[in-house]
N, C-alpha and C positions, 0 to 999 in steps of 0.2 A: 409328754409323760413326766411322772414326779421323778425326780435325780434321784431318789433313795433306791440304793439297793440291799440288797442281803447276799450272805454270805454263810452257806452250810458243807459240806461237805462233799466238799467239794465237794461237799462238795466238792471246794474248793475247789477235788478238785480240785482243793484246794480241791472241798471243796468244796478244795476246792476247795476241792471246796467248791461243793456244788453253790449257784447260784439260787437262791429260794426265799419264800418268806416264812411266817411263823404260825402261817394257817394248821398248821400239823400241831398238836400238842405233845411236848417233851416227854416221851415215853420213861421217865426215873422207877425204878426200882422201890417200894416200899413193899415195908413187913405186913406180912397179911395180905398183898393185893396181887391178882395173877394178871399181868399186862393184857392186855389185847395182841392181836396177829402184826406183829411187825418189826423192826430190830430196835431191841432193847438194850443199852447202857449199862455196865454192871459198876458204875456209881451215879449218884444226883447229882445235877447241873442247872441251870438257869433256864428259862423256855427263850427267854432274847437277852442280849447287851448291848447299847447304841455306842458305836466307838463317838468319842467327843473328842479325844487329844490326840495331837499329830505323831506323839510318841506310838501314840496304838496302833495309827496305820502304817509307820513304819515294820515295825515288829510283825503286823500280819501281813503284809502286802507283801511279804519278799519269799521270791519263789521257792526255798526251802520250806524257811519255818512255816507259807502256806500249806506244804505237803505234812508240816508235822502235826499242824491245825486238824487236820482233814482225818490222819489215821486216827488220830482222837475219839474221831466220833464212830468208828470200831468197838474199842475199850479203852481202857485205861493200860498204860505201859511205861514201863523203864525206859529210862535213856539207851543204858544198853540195848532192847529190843527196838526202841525207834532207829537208833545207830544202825541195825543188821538189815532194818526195812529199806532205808533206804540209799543203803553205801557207803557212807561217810564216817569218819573215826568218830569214835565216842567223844573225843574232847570237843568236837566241833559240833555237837550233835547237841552237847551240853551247853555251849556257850548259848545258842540258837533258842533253846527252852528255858533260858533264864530270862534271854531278853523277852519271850512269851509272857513268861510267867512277874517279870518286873511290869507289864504293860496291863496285869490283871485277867490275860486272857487264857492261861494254864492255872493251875494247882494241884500240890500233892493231897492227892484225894485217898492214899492211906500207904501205909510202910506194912516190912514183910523182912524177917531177918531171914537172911540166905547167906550159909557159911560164916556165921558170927556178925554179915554186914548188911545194916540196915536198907533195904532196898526200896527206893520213894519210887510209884506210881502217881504218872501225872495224867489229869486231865483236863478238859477242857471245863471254861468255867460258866458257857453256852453253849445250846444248841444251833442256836442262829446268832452270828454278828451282822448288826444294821451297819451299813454303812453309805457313805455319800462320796461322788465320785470326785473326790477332790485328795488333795496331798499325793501320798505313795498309791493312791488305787484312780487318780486319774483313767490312766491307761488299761485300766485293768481287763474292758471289754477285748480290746486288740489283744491281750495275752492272752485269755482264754481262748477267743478264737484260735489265735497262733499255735497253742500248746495242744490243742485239740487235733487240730490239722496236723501237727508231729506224729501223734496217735494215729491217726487214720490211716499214715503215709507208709505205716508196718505193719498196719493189722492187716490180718488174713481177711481176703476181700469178699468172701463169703462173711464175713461176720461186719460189716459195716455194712449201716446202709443210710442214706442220706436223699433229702430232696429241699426244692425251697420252690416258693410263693411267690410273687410281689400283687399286692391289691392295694391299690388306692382308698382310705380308710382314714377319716377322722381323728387328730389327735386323743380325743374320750377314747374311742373305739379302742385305738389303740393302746392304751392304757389299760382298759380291762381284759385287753387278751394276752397284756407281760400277766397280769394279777392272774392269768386261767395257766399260764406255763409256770409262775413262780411255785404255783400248790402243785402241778405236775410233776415239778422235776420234786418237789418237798415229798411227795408222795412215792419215788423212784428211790429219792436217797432213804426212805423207811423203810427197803423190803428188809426181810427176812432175809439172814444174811445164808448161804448155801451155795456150793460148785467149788470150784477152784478158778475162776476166770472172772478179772475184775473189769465190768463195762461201764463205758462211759457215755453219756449223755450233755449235749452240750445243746443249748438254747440261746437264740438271738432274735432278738425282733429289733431293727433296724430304720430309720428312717434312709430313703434313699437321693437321688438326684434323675432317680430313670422321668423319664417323660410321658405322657399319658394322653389318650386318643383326647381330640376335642368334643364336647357336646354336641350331640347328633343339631342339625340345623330342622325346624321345624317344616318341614316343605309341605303339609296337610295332606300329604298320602303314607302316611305311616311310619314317615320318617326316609323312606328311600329317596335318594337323590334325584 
């Protein structure tokens, strides 16, 4: 399978940052046009950007600022409101969106004066980041799985549900069925955003070491021994 992956929200997910490609087209907001059915952005962003410098996957690959990627692709938000999402003092909450936004992956996508002080909304400056598994997102697969498996390990067990496969399948083969899950999960991170209860989906296709029956031997009665 090709090394390129993608990175949406979580995907991310982080996220995700969900894991996806860019088969979905960037649903942006323009004057005059009423979107289609699905969750919409209330600013314009990029439809992909291929991270090329190691600066960048630093900046994204680290399990915070991955989670600050991921709300992003919600709406657009204050440092303050990203601070109160996800627990951490504003000052640090700041530092973490600057290194986003020094790496080209955030921007203040418009101000709003509150109380005499100018309040910048950042966002993301894609909807999908390409990237390859190498630098800071080496590992990346073993932490989603990992982080997933934390998730599962609290959730109320009426709402998980899980199963797995193993079939013996061609490298091509397998390759076009990351490409039928990558628009799956792209298609999961598009709904219509609604409830109070945020689920997660997590996708792995795998090469393994398991071992596998030998080719029946041709004995000219049908195959029986």
């Amino acid at each position: 399978m090709s090394p390129t992956r993608t990175i949406d929200e979580w995907s991310g997910l982080l996220d995700h940052l969900t894991m996806a490609d860019s088969s979905s087209p960037s649903r942006t907001p323009e004057p005059g046009h009423t979107p289609g059915p699905g969750h919409t952005l209330d600013y314009a962003l990029d439809d992909e950007r291929v991270l090329t410098e190691p600066a960048q996957y630093r900046a994204l690959f680290d399990d915070l600022r991955s989670r600050i990627v991921a709300l992003l692709n919600e709406r657009a938000a204050t440092t303050q409101e990203v601070a109160q999402t996800v627990g951490r003092p504003k000052g640090t909450v700041g530092h973490h969106m600057k290194v986003l936004e020094a790496a080209g992956l955030i921007r203040v996508v418009r101000t709003k004066k509150v109380r005499a002080i100018e309040a910048k909304y950042y966002g993301r400056t894609a909807r999908v980041f390409r990237y390859m598994h190498v630098h800071d997102a080496a590992d990346r697969p073993t932490r989603i799985l990992r982080d997933a498996a934390a998730e599962v390990a609290v959730a109320p067990v009426d709402e998980v549900d899980a199963n797995v496969r193993h079939v013996r399948i061609s490298p091509e083969r397998a390759a076009e069925w990351q490409e039928r899950l990558n628009a799956l999960l792209v298609e999961f991170a598009d709904q219509p955003r609604s409830g109070d209860t945020v689920y997660g989906l997590t996708l792995a296709l795998y090469a393994t070491t398991r071992t596998t029956l030998p080719a029946p031997e041709d004995t000219g009665d049908g195959g029986m021994p």
